[in-house]
N, C-alpha and C positions, 0 to 999 in steps of 0.2 A: 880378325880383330878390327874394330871400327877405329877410322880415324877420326884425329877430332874436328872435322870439316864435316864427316857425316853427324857424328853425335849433336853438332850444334844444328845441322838439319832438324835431329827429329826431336828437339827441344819443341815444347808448347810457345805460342804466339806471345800468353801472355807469362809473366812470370809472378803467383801468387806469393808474395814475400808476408810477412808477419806484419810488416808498414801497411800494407797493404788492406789484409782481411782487417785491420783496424779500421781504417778510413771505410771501407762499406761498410761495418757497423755504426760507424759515425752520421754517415749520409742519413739514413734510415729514420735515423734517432732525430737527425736537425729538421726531415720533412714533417716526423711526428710535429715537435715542437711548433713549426710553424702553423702547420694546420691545427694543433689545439690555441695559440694565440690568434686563429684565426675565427676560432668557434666563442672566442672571449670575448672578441671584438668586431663582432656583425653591423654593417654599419643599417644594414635597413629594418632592424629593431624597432626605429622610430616610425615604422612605417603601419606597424599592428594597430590594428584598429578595433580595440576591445567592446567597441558597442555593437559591432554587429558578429559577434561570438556566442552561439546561442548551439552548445553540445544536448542538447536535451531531444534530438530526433534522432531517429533510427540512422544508425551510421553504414551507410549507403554510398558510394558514391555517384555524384550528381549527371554525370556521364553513361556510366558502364551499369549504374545500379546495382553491383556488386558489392559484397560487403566484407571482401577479402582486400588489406592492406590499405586502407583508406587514411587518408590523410585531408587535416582540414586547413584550408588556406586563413590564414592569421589577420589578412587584408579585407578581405571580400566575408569570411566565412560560410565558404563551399564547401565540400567535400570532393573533393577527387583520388583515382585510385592511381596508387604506384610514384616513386620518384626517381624513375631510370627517363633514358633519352625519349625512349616510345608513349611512357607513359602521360596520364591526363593529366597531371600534377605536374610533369615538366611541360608539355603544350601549353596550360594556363599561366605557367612564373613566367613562359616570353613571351605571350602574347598582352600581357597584362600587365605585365614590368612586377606582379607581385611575387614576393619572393623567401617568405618566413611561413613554415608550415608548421603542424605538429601530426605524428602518427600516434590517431586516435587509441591504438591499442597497449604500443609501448609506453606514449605518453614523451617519444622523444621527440628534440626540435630540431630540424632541419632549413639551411638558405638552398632554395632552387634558383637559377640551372645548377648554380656552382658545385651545389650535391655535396657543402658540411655540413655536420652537425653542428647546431650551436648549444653552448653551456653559458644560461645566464642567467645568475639570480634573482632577477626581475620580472623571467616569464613565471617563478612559481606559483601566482596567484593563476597563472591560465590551467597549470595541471589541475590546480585544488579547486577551479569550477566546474573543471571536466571528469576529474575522480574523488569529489567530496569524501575524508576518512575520517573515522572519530576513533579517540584515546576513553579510556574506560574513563580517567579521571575527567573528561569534554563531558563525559557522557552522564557523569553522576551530578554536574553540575546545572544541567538542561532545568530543573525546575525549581531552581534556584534563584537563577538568572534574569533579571528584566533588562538586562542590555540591549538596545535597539542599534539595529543597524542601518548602514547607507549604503544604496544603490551608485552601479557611475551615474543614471542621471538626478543625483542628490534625492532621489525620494527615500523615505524610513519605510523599516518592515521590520518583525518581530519574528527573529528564529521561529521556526513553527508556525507562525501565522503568514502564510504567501499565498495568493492567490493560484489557482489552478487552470489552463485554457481548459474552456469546452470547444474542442477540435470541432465537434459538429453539435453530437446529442449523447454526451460520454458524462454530463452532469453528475446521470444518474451513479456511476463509477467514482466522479469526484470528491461525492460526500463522503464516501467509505474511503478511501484514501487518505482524506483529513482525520477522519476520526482515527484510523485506526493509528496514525502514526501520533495522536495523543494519549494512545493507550500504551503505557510506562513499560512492561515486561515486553512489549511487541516491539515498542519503539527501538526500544534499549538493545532487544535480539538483531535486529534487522539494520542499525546502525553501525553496527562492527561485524565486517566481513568473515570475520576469524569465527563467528558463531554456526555458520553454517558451511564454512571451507571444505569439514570434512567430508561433506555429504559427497560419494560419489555417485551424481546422476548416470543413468541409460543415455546410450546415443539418441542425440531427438527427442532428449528429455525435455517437451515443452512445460512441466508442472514447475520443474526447477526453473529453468528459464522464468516462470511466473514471478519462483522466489527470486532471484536475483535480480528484479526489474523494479518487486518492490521496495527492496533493500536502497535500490538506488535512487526511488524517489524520495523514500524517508530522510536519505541523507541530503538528495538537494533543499526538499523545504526546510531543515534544521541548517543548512551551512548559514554561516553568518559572514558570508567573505561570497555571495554571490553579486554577480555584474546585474544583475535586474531583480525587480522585486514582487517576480512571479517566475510560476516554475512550470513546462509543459508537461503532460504525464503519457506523452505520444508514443513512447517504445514499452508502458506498462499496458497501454491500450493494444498496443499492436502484442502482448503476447498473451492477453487477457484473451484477442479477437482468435488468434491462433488455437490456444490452451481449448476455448470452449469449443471448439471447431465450427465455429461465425456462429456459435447461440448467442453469445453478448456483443456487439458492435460498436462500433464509433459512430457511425452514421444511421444508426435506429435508435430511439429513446426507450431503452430498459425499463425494468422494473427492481427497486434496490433492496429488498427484502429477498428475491429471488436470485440477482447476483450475491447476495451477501453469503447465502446457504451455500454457495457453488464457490467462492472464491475460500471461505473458511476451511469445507474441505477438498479444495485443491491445495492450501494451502501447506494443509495438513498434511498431507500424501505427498507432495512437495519435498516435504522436511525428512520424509520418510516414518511420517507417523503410523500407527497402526489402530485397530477397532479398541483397545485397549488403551487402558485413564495412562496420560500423563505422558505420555511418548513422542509429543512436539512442544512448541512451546507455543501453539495454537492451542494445544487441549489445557495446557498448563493454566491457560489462562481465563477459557471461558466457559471448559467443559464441566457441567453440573451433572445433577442427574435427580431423577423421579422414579417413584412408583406408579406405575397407572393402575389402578383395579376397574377390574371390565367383567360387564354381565349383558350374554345376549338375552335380547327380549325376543318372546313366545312372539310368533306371527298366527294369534286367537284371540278372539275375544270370547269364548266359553268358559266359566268359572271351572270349571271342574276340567276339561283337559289343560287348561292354564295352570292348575294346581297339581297337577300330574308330571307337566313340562318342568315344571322347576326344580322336581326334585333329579330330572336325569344332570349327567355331571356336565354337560356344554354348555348349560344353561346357569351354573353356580358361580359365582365371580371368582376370576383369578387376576394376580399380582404378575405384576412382569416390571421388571428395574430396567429404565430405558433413560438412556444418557439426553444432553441436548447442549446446545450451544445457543439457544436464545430461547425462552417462554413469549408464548402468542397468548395474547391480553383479546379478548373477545368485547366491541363494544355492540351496548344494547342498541334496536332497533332505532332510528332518529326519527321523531314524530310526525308522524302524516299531515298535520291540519295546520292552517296560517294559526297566530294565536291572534288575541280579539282585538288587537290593533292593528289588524290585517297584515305583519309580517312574518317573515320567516323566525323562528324558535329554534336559535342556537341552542342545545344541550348544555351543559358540564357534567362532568363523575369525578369522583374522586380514583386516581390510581390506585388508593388500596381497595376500592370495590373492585376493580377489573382483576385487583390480584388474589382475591377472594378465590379461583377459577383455582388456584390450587394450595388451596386449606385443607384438605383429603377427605370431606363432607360435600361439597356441590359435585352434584352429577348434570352430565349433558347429553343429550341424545348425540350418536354421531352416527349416520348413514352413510352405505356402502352397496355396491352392487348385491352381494352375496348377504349383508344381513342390516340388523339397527342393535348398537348397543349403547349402553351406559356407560360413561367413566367420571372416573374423578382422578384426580391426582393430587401428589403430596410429593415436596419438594425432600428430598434425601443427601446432598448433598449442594452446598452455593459455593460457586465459585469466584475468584479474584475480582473478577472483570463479568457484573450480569449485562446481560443486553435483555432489552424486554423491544417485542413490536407489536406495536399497537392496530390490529387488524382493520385498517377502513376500508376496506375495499372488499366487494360482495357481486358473483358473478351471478346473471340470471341466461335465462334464452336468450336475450333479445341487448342486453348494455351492462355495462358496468357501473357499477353505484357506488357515490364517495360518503363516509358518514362523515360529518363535518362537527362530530361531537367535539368540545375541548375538553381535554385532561386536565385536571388538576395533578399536580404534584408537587414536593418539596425540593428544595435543588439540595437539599442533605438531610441526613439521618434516617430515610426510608430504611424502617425497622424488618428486614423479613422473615424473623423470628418465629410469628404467629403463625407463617405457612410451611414451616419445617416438619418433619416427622415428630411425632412423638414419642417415637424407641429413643431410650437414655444414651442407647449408643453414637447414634445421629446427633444429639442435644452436644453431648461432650464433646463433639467432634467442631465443633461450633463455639468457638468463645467469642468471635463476634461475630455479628448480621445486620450490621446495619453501614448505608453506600449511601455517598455520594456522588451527585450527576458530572458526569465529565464530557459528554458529546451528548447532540440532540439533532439530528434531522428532521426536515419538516419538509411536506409535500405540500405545493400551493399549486391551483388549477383545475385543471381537470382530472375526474376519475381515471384511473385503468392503465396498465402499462400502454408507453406510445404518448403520453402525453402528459401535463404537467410539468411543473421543475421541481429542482431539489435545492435546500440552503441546510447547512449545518452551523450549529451553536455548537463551540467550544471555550472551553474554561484552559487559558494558557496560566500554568501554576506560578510560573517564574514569574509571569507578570502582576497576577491575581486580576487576572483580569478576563472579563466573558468578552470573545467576538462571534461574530455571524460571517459566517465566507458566503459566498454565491458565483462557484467560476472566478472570475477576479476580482469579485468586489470585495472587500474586506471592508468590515466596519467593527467601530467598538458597539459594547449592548450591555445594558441595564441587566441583573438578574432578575428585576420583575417581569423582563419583557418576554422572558423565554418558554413562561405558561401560557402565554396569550396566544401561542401559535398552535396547527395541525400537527404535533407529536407526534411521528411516526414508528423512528426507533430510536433506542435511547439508550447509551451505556454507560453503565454504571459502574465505581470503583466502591468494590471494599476497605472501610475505612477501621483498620487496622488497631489505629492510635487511642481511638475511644474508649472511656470505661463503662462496660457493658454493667 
């Protein structure tokens, strides 16, 4: 039996009493405490320096060029990765005395070296320029709205209307990025996150990645609480450049009819559209459809085997229903000769002769390696949102050729009634057909992709008012002035409200 000299031997050191495990719960609780009034009360707050905050490039860090954990300095507006002892985000807080960060992805703020977090209601304008979010009710009030807003360095810019950088020769990208975020059902999808959360992409899903880039530009040029009064569109470029596998670039001058085909259905496929009507809210919005009737022509000029050939069945015209997402407007040849005051002879047409092209009566030859046929088309279904492009550009051996004809158009009630089907079933399907213009691109320069620029007309609703962008320029515009230009492509809203 132990005595009580050994027992008090094998007694433990210390003796955990009930006073005791209280006070280490207490400790705990008071270093919490202190370090959240320490995140309340960051003194070098004042030290952010919001004009040179510009979240709109690839978030990278400026070191490591790594895109894993990046944090952007609040002082400088760098990017650097990590905020432990080794990292470049703690290297630059001592070497720079800067010391308020934020991690770009959680959107939390952190003081370096000291390595807290800080909570203050002050930085939440920095979150909401680095993750621009809209409320359905934000959203319904977009064209509504003429409120103007102010940049930090006091200049005005109109939701919607911001200028765009051309990083090099991305122009050609710029104007379709304007317009399309004035087109209401695209806008509207692409501004609330929650529309396309569900989609679960492939790994190395670049078409997704597409959508979400431009989800995020939509929402910068609509924020109304942005620190400048332009927006870069460098990380939709950088997944544009990706996505096409370097067919579209930043640094070669495109052709915008050609991105336009390639980004709709990427978009499309994106969404996880399918060949089938109505499965994104790309097709929702601008997918139509026609009939094409086609007849091959006899390669004879002998009347009698000529009359022979046409009656076997490849030669009898057949129907084929072929969807689209923009009708190509054909203009006539532009006149060879000076006129008699010895200068050049600007054309005009009217657009509804160009849209004659599918009345289901005009046929056109169209050649092919393998044969020459006839078509004509008839329009079978119109959609929300038409785009019409205006073909000027005509390839030979030797250059390319601009026609420089001008289009006449209306900026509303283009009726396209008169070129629908004439099955009843088509007609009823149709209670209205008649659009107003809501974007207009125009090609000023030279012919042929690689050269030229692009400017876009847009009609901002909430304002009632037409502007012209160009890259950054933003200007206000006349609606007379908008027929006066090289119309390239142009899209059109169905106007809903009319009485047909």
């Amino acid at each position: 039996m132990a005595t009580e000299e050994e027992r008090k031997r094998k007694r433990p050191l210390v003796d955990f009493s009930d006073d005791d495990d209280e006070d280490e719960e207490v400790q705990p609780r008071k270093k919490t405490v202190a370090k959240a009034d320490m995140a309340r009360s960051c003194p070098y707050l004042d030290t952010i320096n919001r004009q040179y905050l510009d979240f709109d490039f690839e978030k990278l860090c400026s070191v490591s060029l790594s895109h894993l954990n990046v944090y952007a300095c609040l002082v400088c507006g760098k990017y650097f990765q990590g905020r432990g002892k080794s990292s470049f985000a703690y290297t630059h807080s001592v070497q720079m005395s800067h010391h308020v960060y934020i991690n770009l992805n959680t959107l939390e703020f952190y003081c370096l070296p000291d390595n807290y977090q800080i909570i203050d209601a002050s930085l939440e304008d920095i979150k909401y320029v680095l993750r621009p979010t809209f409320q359905q009710e934000q959203i319904s009030l977009l064209d509504t709205s003429s409120k103007v807003s102010r940049a930090l360095d006091s200049t005005t810019y109109q939701p919607g209307i911001q200028g765009l950088n051309n990083i090099k020769h991305n122009d050609y990208m710029n104007v379709l990025f304007h317009a399309f975020a004035h087109v209401q059902p695209l806008r509207n999808y692409f501004l609330s996150e929650d529309s396309y959360s569900h989609i679960k992409p492939k790994s190395g899903d670049r078409l997704f990645t597409l959508v979400q880039r431009l989800g995020e530009v939509f929402r910068k040029l609509w924020n109304p609480l942005n620190f400048k009064s332009h927006v870069s569109p460098h990380e939709m470029c950088q997944a544009v450049v990706l996505a096409s596998k370097k067919k579209f670039q930043i640094t070669k001058q495109g052709e915008t009819v050609e991105f336009m085909t390639w980004l709709l259905h990427s978009l499309h496929q994106g969404l996880g559209g399918s060949a089938k009507e109505n499965t994104s809210v790309v097709s929702n919005t601008f997918q139509g459809s026609m009939n094409v009737h086609s007849r091959k022509l006899p390669m004879t000029d002998n009347p009698d085997e000529l009359k022979k050939l046409m009656q076997e069945e490849e030669y009898k015209t057949t129907t084929q229903k072929v969807p689209f997402f923009f009708l190509t407007l054909d203009l006539p040849a532009p006149p060879l000769f000076k006129d008699e005051f010895d200068a050049n002879f600007i054309p005009q047409i009217p657009l509804l002769d160009l849209l004659s092209k599918f009345d289901g009566t005009q046929e056109k030859e169209y050649k092919s390696y393998k044969d020459i046929r006839m078509k004509r088309f008839e329009v079978t279904k119109l959609p929300p949102y038409l785009i019409l492009v205006i073909k000027r550009f005509t390839k030979n051996n030797f250059f390319i050729e601009k026609n420089h004809t001008i289009v006449n158009f209306p900026i509303g009630d283009l009726d396209m009634a008169e070129f629908l089907s004439s099955d009843p079933a088509v007609q009823d399907a149709h209670p209205h057909t008649k659009y107003s213009l809501c974007a207009n691109i125009v090609h000023d320069g030279d012919p042929g992709a690689g050269k030229g620029t692009y400017r876009v007309q847009l009609l901002h609703k909430g304002a009632k008012q037409w502007f012209e962008l160009q890259d950054l320029h933003v200007t206000n515009l006349l609606p007379q002035m908008i027929t006066l230009a090289e119309a390239y492509i142009q899209i059109w809203e169905l106007d809903t409200t009319s009485e047909e």
